[in-house]
N, C-alpha and C positions, 0 to 999 in steps of 0.2 A: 563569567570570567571578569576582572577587575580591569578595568580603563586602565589604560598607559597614559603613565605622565606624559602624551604631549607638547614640545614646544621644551625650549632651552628650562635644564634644571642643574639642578648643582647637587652632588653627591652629600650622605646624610652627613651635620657635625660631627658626629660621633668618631669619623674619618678622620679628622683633625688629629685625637686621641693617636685613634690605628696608628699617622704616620709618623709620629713624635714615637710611640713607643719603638719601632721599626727604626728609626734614625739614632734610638737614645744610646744602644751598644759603642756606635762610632761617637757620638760624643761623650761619652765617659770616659773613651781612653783617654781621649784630647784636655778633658777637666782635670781627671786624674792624674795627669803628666804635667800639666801646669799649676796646680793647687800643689800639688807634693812638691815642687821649688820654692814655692812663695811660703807654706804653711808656716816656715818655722823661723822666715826673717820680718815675713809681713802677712799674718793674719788676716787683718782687715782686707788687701789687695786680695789674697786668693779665694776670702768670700764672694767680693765684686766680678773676681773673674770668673766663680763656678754660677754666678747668677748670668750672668753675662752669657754665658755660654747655653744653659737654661733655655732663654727666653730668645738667642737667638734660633733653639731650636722648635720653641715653641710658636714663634714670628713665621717661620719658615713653614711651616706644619700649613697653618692658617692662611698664609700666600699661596701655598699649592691648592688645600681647597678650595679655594676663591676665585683662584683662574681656570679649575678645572670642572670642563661644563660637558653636557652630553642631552642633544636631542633627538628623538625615537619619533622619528618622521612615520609617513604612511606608506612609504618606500624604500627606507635608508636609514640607518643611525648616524649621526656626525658627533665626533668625539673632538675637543677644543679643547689643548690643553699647554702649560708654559708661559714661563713668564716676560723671561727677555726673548728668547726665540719662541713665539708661538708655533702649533703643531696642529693642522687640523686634518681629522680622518673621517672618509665619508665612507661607509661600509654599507652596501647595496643589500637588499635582504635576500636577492637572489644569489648572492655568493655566500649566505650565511647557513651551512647543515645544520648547526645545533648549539643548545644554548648550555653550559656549562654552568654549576650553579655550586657554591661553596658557601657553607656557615663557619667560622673559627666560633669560637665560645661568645669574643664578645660583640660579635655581632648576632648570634642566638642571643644575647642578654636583652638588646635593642630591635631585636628585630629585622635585623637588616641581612643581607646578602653578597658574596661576589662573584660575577657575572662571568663568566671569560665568552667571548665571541667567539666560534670555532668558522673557521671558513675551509673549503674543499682543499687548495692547493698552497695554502699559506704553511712555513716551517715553526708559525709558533702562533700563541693566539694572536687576532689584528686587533681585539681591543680588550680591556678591563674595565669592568664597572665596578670598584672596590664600594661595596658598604653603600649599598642602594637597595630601600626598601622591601621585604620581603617581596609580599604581594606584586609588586612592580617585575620583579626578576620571575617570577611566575609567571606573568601578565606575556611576559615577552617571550619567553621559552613556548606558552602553548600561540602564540600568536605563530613562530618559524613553525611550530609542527604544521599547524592548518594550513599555511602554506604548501610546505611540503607533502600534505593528504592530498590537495588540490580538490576538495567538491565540484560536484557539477554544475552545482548553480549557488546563486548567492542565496537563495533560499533553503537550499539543503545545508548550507555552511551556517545558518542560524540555528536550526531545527535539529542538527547532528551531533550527539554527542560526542567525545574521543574516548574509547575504546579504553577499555584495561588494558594495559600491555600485562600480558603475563608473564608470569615469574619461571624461570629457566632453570635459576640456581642460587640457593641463600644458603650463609652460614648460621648455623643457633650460635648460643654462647656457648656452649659445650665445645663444637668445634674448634671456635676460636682460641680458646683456650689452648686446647690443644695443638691447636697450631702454634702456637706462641712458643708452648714445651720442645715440641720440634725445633723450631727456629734460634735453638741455644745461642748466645749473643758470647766472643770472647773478646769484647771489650773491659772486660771487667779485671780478665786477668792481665790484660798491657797496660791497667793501671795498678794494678796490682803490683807486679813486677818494679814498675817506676817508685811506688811508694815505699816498697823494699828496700831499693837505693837509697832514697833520702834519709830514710830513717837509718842506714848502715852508715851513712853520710855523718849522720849526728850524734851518732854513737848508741840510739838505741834499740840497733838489733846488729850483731854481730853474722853476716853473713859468711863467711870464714869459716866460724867455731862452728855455724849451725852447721857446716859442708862437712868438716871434717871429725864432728864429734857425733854426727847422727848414731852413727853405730857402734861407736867407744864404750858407751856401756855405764857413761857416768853419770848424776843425774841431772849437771846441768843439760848435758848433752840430748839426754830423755826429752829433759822440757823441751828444750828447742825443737827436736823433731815433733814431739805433739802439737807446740804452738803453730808450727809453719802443717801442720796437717790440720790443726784448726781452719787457720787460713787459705788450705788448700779448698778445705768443704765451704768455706766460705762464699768463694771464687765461684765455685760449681752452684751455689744458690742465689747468686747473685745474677751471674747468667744469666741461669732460667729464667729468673723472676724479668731482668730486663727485657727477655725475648716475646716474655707473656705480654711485659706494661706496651712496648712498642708494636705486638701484634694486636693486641684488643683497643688503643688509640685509633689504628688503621682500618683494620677491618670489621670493629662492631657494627652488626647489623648490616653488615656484606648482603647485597640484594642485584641478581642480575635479573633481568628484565627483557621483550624482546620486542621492538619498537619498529617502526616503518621505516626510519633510516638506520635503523642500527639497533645494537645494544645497548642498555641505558644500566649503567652501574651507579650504588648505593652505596656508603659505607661512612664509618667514623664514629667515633664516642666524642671528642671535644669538638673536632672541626667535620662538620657534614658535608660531606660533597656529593653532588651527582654528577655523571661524566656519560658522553656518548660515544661510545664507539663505533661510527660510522661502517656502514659496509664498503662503502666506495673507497676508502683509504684504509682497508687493512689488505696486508699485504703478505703478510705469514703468518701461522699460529706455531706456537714456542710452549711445549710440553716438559714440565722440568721436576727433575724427581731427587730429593736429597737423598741422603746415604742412609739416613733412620727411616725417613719417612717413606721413601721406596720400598721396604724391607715389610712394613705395615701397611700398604698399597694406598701410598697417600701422593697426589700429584698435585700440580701447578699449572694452570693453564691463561698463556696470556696470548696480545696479540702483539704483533708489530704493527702498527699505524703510521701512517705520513701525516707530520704534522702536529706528532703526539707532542705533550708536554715535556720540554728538555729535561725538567727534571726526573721524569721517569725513564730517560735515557730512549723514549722513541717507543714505550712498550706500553701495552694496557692490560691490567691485572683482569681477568676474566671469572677464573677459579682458582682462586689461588691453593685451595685445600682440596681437595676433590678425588670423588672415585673415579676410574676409566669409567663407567657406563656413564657418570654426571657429565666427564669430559667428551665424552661421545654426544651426548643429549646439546650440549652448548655449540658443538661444532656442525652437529645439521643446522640449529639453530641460523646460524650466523652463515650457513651456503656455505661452509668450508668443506675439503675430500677429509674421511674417514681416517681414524688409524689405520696404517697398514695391515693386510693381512697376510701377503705374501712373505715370505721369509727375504732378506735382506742381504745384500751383498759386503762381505767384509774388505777390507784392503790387502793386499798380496801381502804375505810373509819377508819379502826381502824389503819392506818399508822397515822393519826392526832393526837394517845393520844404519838404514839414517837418521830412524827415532832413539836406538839406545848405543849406538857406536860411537858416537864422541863423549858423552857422558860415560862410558867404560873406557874407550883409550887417556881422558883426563883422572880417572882415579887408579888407570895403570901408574900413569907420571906421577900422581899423588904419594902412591903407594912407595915408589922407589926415593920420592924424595923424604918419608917416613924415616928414612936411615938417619938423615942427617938433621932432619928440620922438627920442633914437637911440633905435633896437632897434625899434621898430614898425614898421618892414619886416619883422625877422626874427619877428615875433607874427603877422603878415601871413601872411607862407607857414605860421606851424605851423597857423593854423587853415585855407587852404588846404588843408592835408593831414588836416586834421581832418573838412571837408568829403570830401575824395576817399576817408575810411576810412569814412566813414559810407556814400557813395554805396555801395561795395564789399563794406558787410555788407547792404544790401537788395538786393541782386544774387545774394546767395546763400541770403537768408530764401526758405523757401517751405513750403506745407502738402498735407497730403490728408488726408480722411476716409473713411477704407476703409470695409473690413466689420465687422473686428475690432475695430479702433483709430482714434486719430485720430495722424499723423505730424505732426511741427514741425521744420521745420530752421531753426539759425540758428547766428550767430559770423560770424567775420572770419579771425581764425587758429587759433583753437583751434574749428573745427565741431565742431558737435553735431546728434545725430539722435536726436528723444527718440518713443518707443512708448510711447502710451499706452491701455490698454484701454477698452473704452466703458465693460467694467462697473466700473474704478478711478476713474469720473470722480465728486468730489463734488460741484463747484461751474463751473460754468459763465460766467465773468463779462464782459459786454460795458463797453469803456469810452470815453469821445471826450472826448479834449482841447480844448480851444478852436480851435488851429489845424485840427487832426481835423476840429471841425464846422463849419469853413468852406472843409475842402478836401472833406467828403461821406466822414469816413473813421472806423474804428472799430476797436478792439484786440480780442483775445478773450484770455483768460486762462484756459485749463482749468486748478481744482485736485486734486489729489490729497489724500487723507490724507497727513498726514506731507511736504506740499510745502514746500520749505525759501521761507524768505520774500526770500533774493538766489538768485540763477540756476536758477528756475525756468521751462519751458518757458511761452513765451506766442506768440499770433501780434499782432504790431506794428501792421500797418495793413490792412485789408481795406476796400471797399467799403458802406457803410455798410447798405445791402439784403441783400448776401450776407454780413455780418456777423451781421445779423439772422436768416440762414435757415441760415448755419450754427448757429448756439447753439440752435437751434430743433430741429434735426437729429441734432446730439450730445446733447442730452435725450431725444430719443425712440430714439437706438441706447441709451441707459439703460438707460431702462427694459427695456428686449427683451431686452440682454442679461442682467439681472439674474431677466425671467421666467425665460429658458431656464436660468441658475442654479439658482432655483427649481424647477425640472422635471426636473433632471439632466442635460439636455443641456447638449452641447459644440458651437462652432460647429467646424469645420473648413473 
């Protein structure tokens, strides 16, 4: 293994770059805003000002990495950093599970790395080592494992190699690929739409003629429906192609792996990252099946984690493409309960007059106001349809409280199948709405640490007695499971 840079060092020049290019978006609005006043009275000044502007950011760039220092003790990392208010962070290697490890392109170009520190009970990482050494971010990632192997002796800790972590779950390129096809993007077409505007804006495309002469029969009218079904196929290729470039950036070379603290993910074509998914801080697995790719038995499997990276909203990509048996293979892997096999509890029938009864009594009022007002017929059916999307996600809501865990399904087109451990459960919350407690009906809400506050796992409507004797139920598998934690047992 490669010596740690011990003792104070300063992150590679090359960072310098990084943080200019990362800062340059916010100064070019600010150049561009001032150089477009000055350009056309005084030239010369709005050159001085765009240099100005320049080199204040390239000044800045070069004061960050200058005061930003970091020493890799034989006990502790200490991260120094700031210029007028200094910051320093001493992060203990006993509070450190795993070492997060990112290449973007131009630090593969150099050779360099970034670092993130992952600690047990922190809400985001406690430090970053941007653009430090390959070898060094290696050096220190098997440095926390062999900690965490703990040898028996310091002779065995020289003499012992680290183990292959074996491989759980990878994607080929094939896969990827196809996952991408899947994962149709319709951004394309909300710019689409806008570019239609502008151009009807400026006179060249008649959105009018094209509406009302699609089927008139004459040939301007011809063209225009051909040309806007040109651009309809367009659209649909444009998509795809987006869903592919944005899923083969992410998940080329997708490699799960199954490690002594966790799972250790692989993945990226420009920017390489490896990432650990700890076992101590996951706290539910999240099964999610799209509307194509359910149809063709293709699934999703991530975690919830405390701790995760905010911008993956608290979640850890595991399998993202996957068959049930691969998803099955991953989740003994990581100590998680099984898919269900018992059949599942659905929600009473009379949740329908408080899922789809005000979206029908609004498009009765709709409907009658049809006589007098245009367009509320067409408000009419959307909430018709809003009523029939609602009936069709309680049709697919359903629950079980195993032995292990407690299960939640819900969605409409994006399902989701969430596993939650009895011994992850914090909070148990029963709740009844007004209409609830005149139709006898009650919600349940199990949290998790680290439960994101939008789409988390709940159950909607239940029977207000077996609402009550479930939450009753899932406190007492709690407790049990948390003795048998205590005890050292495992249930199986």
């Amino acid at each position: 293994m490669t010596d740690l840079p011990y003792g104070p060092r300063r992150l590679h020049p090359i960072s310098m770059v990084d943080n200019a290019i990362k800062a340059a978006p916010g100064a070019l609005i600010g150049m561009v805003g001032a150089v477009g006043v000055l350009i056309q009275r005084n030239p010369g000044l709005a050159v001085l000002i765009a240099l100005g502007i320049l080199g204040a950011l390239l000044l800045s760039a070069a004061v960050s990495w200058w005061r930003f220092t970091y020493d890799i003790r034989s006990n502790e990392i200490v991260i120094e950093k700031g210029l007028l208010s200094r910051q320093r962070r001493v992060i203990p290697f006993d509070r450190v599970r795993d070492i997060a490890i990112e290449q973007p392109l131009l630090a593969r170009l150099v050779g360099t790395a970034k670092v993130r520190i992952e600690t047990g009970g922190a809400k985001k990482d406690e430090g970053v080592l941007d653009m430090i050494e390959l070898s060094a971010a290696h050096a220190l990632r098997d440095l926390v494992r062999d900690m965490h192997r703990a040898p028996a002796s310091a002779a065995a800790a020289e003499l012992a190699e680290a183990p292959a972590e074996p491989v759980i779950f990878a994607m080929t390129l094939g896969r990827v690929l196809l996952s991408g096809v899947l994962n149709f993007s319709l951004i394309f077409i909300a710019l689409a739409f806008g570019a239609l505007q502008y151009l009807d804006q400026l006179g060249i495309v008649d959105i009018e003629r094209l509406i009302q002469s699609r089927g008139g029969g004459n040939v301007a009218g011809l063209l225009t429906f051909r040309t806007a079904a040109i651009v309809i196929l367009l659209l649909v290729l444009l998509g795809v192609a987006s869903g592919v470039l944005r899923t083969l950036l992410r998940d080329y070379g997708f490699t799960l792996t199954a490690g002594e603290t966790g799972l250790r993910r692989r993945r990226g074509l420009l920017t390489l990252s490896e990432v650990v998914i700890p076992a101590r801080r996951t706290e539910a697995a999240r099964i999610e099946t799209g509307l194509v790719g359910g149809l063709l038995g293709w699934h999703g499997l991530a975690f919830q984690t405390l701790g995760a990276d905010a911008k993956e909203g608290g979640v850890q990509d595991a399998a993202p493409f996957a068959r049930t048996d691969e998803i099955a293979h991953v989740l003994e892997q990581a100590g998680f309960p099984q898919l269900p096999e018992a059949p599942m509890s659905r929600p009473p029938a009379r949740a329908l007059i408080r899922r789809c009864g005000p979206w029908l009594a609004a498009a009765g009022v709709a409907a009658i106001a049809g006589q007098y007002l245009p367009y509320a017929g067409w408000v009419a059916l959307a909430l018709v349809a809003m009523a029939l999307a609602a009936m069709l996600a309680w049709f697919r809501e359903a629950h079980l409280a195993g032995e292990r865990a407690l299960y939640v399904r819900e969605g409409l087109f994006a399902r989701r199948l969430w596993i939650i451990p009895h011994e992850k459960l914090q909070v148990v919350a029963t709740r009844r709405g007004p209409l609830q407690r005149l139709l006898g009906l009650s919600g349940i809400v199990p949290d998790t640490a680290g439960s994101p506050a939008v789409g988390a796992p709940r159950i909607a409507d239940l029977a207000t007695g077996e609402a009550d004797r479930l939450a009753a139920r899932l406190l007492a598998d709690f407790y049990t499971a948390r003795a048998r934690i205590r005890a050292g047992l495992h249930v199986t």
